[in-house]
N, CA, C and O atoms as a MOPAC input file, in Angstrom:
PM7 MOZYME 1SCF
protein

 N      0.82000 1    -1.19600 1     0.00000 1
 C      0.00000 1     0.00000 1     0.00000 1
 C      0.86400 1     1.26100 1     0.00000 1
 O      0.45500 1     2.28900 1    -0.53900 1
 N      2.19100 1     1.18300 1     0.66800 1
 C      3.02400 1     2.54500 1     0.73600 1
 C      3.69500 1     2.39100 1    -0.64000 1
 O      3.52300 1     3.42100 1    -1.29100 1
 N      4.20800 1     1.71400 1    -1.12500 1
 C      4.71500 1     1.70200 1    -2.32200 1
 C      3.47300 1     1.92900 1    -3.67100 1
 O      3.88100 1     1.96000 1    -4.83200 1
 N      2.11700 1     2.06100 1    -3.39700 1
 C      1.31400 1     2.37100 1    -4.53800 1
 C      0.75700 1     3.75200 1    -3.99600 1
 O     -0.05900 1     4.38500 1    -4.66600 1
 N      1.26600 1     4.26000 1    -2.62600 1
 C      0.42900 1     5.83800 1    -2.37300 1
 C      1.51300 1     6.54900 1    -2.80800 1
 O      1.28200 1     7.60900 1    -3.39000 1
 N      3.01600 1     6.08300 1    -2.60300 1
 C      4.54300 1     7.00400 1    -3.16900 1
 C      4.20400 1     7.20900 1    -4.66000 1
 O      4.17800 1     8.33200 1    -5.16200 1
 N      3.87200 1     5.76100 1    -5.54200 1
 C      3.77800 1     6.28700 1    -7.25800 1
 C      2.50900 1     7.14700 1    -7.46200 1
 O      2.45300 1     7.94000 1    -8.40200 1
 N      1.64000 1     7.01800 1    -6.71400 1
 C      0.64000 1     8.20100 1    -7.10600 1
 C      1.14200 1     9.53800 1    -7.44100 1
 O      0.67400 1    10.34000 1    -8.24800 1
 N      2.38300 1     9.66700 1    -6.53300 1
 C      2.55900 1    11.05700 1    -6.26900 1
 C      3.24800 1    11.82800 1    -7.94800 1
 O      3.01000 1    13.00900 1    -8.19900 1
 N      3.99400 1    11.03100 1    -8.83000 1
 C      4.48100 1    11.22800 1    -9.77200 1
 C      3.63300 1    11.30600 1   -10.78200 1
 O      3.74500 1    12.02200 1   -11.77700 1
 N      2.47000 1    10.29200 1   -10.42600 1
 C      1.27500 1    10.17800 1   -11.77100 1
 C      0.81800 1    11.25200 1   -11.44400 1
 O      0.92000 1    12.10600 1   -12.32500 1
 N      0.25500 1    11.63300 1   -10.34400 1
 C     -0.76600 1    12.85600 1   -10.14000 1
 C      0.52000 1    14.29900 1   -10.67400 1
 O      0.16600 1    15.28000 1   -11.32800 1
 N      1.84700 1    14.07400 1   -10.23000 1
 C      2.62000 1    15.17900 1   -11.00900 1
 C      2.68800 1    15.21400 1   -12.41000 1
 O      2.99400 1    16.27500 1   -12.95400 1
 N      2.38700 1    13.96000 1   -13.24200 1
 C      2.16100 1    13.83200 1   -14.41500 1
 C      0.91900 1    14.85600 1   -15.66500 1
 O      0.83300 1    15.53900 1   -16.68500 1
 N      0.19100 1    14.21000 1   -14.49700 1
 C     -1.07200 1    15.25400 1   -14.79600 1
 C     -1.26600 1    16.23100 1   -14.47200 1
 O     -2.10600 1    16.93600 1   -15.03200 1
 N     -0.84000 1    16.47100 1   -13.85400 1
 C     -1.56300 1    18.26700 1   -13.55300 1
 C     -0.16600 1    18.76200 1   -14.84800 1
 O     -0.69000 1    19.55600 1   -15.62900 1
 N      1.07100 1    18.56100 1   -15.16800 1
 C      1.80600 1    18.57600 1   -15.94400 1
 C      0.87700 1    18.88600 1   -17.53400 1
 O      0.90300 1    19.97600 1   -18.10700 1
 N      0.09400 1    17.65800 1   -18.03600 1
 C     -0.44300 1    17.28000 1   -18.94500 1
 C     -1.79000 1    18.50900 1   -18.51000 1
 O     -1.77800 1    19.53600 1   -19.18800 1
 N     -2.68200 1    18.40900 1   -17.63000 1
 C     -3.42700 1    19.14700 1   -17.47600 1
 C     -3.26200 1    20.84900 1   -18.11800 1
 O     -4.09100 1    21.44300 1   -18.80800 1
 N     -1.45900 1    21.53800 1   -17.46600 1
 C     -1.43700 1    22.96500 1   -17.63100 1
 C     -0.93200 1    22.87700 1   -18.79300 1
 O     -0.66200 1    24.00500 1   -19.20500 1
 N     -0.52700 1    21.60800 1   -19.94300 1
 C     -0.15100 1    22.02800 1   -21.18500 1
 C     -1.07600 1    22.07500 1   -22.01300 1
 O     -0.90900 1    22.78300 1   -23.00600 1
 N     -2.33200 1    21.32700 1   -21.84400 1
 C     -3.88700 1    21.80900 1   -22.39200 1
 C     -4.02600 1    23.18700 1   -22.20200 1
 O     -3.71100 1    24.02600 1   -23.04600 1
 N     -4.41400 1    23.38300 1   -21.29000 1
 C     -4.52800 1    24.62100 1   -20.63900 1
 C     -3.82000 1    25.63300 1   -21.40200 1
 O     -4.30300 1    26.59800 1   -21.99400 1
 N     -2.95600 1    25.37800 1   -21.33200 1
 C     -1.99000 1    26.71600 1   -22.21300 1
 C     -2.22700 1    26.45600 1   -23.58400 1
 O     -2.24200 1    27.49400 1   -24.24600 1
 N     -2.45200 1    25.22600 1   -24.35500 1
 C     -3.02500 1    24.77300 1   -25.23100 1
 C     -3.93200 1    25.89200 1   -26.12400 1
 O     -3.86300 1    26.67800 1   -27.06900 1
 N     -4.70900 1    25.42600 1   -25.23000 1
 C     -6.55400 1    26.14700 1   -25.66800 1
 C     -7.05800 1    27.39300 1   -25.05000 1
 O     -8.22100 1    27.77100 1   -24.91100 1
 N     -5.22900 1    28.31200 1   -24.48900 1
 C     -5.29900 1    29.30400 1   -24.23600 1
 C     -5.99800 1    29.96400 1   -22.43000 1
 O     -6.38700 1    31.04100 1   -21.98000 1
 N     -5.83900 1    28.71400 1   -21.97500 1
 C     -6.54000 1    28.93300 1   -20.75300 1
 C     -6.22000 1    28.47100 1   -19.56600 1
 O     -6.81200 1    27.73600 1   -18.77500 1
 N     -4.51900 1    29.35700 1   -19.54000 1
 C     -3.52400 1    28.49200 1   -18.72300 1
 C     -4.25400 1    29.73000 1   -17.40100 1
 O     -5.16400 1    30.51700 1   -17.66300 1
 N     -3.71400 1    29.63200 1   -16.31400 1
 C     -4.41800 1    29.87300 1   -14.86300 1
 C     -3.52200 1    31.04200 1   -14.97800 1
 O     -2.36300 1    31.15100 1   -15.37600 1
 N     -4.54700 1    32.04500 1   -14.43100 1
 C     -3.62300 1    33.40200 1   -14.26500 1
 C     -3.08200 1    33.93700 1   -13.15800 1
 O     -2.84900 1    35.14400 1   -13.08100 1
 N     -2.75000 1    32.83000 1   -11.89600 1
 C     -2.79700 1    32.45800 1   -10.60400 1
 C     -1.44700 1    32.55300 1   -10.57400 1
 O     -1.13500 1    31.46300 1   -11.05300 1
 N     -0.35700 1    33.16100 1   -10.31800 1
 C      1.12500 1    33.00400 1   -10.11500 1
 C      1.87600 1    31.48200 1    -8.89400 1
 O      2.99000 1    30.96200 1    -8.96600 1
 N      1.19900 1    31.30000 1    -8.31100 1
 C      1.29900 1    30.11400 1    -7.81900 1
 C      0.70300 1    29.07300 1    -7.94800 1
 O      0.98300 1    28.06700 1    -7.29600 1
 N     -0.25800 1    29.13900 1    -8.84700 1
 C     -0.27200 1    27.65400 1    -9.87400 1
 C      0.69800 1    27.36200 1   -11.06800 1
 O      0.91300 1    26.21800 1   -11.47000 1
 N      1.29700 1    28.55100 1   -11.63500 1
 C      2.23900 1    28.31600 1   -12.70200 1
 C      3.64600 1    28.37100 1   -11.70400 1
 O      4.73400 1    28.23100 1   -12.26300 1
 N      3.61200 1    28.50900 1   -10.70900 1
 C      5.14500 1    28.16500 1    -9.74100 1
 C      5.00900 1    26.97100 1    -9.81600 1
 O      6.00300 1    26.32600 1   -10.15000 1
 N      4.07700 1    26.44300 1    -9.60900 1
 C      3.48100 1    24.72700 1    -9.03000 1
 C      4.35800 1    23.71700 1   -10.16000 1
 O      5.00700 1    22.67100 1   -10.13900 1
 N      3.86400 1    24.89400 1   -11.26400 1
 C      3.59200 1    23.40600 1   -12.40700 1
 C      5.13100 1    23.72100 1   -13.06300 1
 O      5.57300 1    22.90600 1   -13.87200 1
 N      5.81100 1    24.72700 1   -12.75900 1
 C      7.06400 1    24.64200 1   -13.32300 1
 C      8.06900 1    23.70700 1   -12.32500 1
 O      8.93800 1    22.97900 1   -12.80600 1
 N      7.84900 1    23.81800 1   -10.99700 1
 C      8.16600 1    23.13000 1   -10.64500 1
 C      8.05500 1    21.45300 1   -10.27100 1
 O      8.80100 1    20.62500 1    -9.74900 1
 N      6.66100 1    21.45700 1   -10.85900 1
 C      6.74800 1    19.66300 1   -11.03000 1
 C      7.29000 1    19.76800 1   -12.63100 1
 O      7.63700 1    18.72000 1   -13.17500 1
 N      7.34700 1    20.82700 1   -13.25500 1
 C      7.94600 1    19.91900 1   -14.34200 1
 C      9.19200 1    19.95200 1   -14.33100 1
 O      9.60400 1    19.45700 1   -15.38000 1
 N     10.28100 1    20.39500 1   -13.46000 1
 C     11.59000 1    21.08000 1   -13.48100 1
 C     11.58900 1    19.29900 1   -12.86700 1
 O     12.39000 1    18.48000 1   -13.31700 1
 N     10.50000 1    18.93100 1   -11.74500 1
 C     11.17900 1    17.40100 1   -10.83300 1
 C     10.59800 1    16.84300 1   -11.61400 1
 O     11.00500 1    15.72000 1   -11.31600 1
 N      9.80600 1    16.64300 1   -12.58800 1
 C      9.19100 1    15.46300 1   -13.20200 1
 C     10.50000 1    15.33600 1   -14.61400 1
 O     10.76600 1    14.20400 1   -15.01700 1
 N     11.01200 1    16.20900 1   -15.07000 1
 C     11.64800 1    15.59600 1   -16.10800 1
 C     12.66200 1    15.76800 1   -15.38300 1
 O     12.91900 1    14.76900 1   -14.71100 1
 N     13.59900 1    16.93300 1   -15.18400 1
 C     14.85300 1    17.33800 1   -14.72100 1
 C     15.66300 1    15.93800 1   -13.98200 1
 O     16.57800 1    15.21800 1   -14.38100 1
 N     14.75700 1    15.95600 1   -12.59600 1
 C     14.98500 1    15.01200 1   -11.52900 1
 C     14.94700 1    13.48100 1   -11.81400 1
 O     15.51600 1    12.69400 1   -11.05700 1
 N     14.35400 1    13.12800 1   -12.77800 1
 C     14.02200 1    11.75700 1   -12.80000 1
 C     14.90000 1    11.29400 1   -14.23100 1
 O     14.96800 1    10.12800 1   -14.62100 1
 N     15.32500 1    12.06500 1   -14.67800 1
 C     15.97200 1    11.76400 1   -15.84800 1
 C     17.57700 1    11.95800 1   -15.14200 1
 O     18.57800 1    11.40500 1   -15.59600 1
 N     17.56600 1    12.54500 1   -14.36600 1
 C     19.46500 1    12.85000 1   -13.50500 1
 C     19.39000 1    11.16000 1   -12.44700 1
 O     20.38100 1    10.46700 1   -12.21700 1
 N     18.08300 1    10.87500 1   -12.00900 1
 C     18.29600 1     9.58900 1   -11.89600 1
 C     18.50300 1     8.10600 1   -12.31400 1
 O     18.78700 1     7.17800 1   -11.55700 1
 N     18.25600 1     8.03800 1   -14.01600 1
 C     18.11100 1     7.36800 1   -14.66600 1
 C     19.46300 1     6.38200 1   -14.13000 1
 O     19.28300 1     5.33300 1   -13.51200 1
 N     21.35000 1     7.12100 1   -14.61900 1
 C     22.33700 1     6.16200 1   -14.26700 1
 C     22.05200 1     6.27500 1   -12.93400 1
 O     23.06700 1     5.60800 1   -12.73200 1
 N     21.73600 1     6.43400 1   -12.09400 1
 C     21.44500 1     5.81900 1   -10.56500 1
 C     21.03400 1     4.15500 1   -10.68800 1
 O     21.59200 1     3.11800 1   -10.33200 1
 N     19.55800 1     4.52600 1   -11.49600 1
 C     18.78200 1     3.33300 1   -11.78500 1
 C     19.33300 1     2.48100 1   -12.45200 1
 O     18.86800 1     1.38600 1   -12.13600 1
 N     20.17900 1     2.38500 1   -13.30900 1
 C     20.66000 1     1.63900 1   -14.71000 1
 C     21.63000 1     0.86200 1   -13.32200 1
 O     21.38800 1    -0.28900 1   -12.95800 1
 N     22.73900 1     1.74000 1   -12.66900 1
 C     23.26300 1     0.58400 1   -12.01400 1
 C     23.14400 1    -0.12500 1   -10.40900 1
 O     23.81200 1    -0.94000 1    -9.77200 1
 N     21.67900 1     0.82400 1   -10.12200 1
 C     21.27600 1     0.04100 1    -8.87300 1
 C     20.41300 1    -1.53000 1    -9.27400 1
 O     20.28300 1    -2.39300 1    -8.40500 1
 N     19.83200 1    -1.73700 1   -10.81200 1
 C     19.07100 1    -2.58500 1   -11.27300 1
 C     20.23700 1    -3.44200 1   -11.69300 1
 O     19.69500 1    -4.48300 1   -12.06600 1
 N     21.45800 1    -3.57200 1   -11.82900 1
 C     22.34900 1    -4.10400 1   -12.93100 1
 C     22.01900 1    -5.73300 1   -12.51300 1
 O     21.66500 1    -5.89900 1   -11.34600 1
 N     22.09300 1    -6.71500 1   -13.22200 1
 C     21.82700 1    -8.34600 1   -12.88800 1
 C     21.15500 1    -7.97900 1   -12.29900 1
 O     21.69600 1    -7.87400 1   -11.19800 1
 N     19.84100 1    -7.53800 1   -12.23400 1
 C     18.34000 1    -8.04800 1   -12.16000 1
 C     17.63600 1    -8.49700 1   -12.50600 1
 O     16.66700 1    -8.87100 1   -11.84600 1
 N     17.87100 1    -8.74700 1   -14.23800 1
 C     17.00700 1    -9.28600 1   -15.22200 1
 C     16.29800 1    -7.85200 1   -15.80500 1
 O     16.05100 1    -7.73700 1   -17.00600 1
 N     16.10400 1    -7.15500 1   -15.17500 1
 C     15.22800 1    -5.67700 1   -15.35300 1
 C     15.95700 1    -5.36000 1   -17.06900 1
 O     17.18100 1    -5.26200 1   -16.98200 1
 N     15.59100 1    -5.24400 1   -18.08300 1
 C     16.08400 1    -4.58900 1   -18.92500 1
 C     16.45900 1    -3.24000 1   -18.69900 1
 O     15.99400 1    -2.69800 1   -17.69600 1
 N     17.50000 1    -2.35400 1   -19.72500 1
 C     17.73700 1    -1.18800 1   -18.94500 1
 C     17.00200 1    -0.52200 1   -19.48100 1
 O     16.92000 1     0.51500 1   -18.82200 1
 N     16.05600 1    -0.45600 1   -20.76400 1
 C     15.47700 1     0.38500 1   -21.27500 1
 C     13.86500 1     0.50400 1   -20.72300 1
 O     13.08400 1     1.41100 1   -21.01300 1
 N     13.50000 1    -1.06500 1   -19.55000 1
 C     12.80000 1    -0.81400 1   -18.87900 1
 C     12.97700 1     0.42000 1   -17.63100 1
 O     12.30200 1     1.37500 1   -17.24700 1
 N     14.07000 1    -0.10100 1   -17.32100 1
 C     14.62100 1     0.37000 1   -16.06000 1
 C     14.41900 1     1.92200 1   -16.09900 1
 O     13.73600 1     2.49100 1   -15.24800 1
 N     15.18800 1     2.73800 1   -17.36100 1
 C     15.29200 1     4.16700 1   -17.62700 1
 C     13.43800 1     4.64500 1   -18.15200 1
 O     13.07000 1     5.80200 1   -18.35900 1
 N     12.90600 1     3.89400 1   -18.21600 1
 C     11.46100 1     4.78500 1   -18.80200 1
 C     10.43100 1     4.91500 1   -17.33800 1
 O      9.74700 1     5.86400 1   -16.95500 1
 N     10.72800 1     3.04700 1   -16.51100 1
 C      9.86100 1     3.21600 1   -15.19100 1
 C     10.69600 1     4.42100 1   -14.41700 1
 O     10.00400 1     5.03800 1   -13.60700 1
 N     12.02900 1     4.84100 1   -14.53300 1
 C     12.44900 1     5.73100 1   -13.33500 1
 C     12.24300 1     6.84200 1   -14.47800 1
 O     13.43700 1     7.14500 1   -14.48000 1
 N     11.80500 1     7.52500 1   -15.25900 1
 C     11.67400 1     8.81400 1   -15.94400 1
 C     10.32100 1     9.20200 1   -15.38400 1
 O      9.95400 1    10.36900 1   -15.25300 1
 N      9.41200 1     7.83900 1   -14.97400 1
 C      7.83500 1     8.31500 1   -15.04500 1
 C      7.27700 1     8.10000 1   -13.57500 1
 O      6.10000 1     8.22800 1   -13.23800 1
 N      8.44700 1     7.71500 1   -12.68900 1
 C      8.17100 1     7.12900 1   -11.15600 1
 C      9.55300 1     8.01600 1   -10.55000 1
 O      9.57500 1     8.26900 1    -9.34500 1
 N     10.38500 1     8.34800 1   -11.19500 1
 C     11.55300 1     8.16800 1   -10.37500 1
 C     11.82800 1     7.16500 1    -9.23400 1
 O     11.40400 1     6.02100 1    -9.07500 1
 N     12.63300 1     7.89600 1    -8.50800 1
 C     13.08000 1     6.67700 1    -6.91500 1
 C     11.86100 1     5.46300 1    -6.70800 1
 O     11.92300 1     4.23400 1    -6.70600 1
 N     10.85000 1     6.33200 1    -6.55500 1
 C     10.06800 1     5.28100 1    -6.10200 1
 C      9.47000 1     3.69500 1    -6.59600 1
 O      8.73300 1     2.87200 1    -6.05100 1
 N     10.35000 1     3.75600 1    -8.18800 1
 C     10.51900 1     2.31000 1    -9.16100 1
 C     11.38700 1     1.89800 1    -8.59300 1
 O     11.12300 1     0.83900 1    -8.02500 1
 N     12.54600 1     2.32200 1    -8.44300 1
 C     13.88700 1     1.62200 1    -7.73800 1
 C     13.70600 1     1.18900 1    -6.45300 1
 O     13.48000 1     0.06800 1    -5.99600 1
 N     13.85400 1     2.36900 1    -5.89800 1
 C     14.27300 1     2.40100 1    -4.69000 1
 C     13.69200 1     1.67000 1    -3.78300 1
 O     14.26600 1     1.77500 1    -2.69900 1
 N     12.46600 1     0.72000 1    -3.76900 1
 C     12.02000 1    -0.29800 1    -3.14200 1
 C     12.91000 1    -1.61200 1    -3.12600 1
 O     13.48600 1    -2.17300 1    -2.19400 1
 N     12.82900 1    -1.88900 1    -4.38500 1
 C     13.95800 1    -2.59200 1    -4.15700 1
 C     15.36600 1    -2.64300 1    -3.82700 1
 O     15.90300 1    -3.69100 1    -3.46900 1
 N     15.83600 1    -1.80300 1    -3.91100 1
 C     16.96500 1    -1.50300 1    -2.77500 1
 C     16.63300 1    -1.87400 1    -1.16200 1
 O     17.20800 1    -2.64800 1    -0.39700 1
 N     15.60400 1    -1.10100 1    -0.98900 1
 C     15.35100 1    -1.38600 1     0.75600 1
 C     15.02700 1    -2.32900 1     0.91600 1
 O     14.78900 1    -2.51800 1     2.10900 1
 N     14.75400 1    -3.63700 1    -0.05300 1
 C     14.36200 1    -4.81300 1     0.26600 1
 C     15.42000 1    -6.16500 1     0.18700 1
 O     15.61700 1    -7.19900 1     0.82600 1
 N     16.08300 1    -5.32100 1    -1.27800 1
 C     17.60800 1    -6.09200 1    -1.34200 1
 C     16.67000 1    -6.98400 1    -2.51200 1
 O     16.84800 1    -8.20100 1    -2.57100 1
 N     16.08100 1    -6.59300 1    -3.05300 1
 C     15.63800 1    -7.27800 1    -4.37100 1
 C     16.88500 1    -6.96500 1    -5.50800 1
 O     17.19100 1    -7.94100 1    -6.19200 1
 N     17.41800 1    -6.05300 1    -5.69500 1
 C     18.40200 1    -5.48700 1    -6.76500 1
 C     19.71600 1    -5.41700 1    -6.39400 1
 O     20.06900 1    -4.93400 1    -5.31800 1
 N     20.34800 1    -5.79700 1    -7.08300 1
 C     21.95000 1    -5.96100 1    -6.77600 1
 C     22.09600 1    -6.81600 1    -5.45600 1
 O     22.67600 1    -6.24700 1    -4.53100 1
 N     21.69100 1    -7.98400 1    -5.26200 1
 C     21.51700 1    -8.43700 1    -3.61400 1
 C     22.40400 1    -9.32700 1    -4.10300 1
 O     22.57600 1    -9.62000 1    -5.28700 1
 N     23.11200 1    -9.86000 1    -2.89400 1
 C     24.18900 1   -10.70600 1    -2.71600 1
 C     23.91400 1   -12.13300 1    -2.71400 1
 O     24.65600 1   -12.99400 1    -3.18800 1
 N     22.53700 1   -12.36400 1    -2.01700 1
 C     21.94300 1   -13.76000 1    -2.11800 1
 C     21.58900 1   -13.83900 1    -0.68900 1
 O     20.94900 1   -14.86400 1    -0.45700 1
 N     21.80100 1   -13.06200 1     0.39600 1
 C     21.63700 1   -13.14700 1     1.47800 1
 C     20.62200 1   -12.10100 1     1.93100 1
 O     20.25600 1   -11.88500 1     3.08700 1
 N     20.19300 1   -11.42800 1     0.69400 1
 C     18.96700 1   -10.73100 1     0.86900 1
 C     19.45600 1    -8.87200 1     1.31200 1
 O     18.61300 1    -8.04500 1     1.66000 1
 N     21.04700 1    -8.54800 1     1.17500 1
 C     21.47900 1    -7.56700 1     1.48800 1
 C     22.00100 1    -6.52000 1    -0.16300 1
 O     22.68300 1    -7.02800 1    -1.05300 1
 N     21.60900 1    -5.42000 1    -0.19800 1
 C     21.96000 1    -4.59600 1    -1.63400 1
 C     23.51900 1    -5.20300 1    -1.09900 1
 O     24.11200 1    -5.84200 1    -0.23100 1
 N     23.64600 1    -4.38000 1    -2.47700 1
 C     25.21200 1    -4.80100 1    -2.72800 1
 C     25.51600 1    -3.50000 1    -2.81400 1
 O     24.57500 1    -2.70700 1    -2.78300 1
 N     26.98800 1    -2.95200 1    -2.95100 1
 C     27.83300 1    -1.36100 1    -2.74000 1
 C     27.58000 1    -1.05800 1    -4.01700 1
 O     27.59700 1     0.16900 1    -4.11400 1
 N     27.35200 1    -1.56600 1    -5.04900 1
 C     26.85400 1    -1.55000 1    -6.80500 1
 C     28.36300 1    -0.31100 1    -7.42300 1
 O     28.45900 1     0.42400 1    -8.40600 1
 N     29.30900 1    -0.61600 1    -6.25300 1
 C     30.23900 1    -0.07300 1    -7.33000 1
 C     31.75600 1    -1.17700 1    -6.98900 1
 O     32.92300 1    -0.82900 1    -7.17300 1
 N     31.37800 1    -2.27300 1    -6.56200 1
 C     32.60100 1    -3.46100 1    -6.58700 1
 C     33.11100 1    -3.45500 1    -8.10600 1
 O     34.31900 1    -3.69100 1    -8.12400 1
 N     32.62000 1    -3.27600 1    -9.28400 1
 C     33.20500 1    -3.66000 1   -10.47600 1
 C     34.21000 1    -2.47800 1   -10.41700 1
 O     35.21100 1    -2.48500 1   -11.13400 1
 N     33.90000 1    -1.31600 1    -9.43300 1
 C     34.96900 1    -0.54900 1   -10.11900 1
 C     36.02200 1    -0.73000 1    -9.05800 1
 O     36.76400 1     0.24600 1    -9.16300 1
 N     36.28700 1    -1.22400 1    -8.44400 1
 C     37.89600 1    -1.08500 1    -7.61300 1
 C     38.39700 1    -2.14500 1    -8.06400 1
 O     39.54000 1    -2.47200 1    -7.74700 1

């Protein structure tokens, strides 16, 4: 249930996103200065933020089976909250003992 009230939060940033580009669309964007703060700023975290997380995602998923081109579209449209469960669970990069792994052993 906490992991489906966290992705709401990106869908519902999705839309109101999609919502104020109608809006401006059909000429009838809100003349409210803090609704257009709102929406620049979910769109500054909806693309900006979730796309600077993508190599986060690519190598917190690595040998998961997760494809990466899955991996980079669920964290563009969820960010953290695609990943990052599995991390706290030790589903991704896990050792076998159910613990994440440092996901940067290949490089030393």
């Amino acid at each position: 249930m906490k992991t489906t009230a966290l992705r709401a939060i990106p869908i519902l940033g999705w839309l109101y996103l999609a919502a104020g580009l109608v809006a401006a669309l059909v000429e009838r964007a809100p003349r409210n200065r803090w609704l257009r703060a709102v929406w620049w700023i979910d769109a500054f975290l909806s693309v900006v933020v979730h796309a600077a997380q993508i190599p986060v995602a690519l190598r917190a998923t690595r040998g998961t089976g997760h494809s990466p081109l899955k991996t980079a579209v669920l964290t563009q449209i969820f960010g953290l909250t695609w990943y990052g469960d599995r991390l706290g669970s030790g589903r991704a990069g896990a050792t076998g003992d159910g613990t994440p792994t440092d996901h940067r052993e290949d490089q030393r």
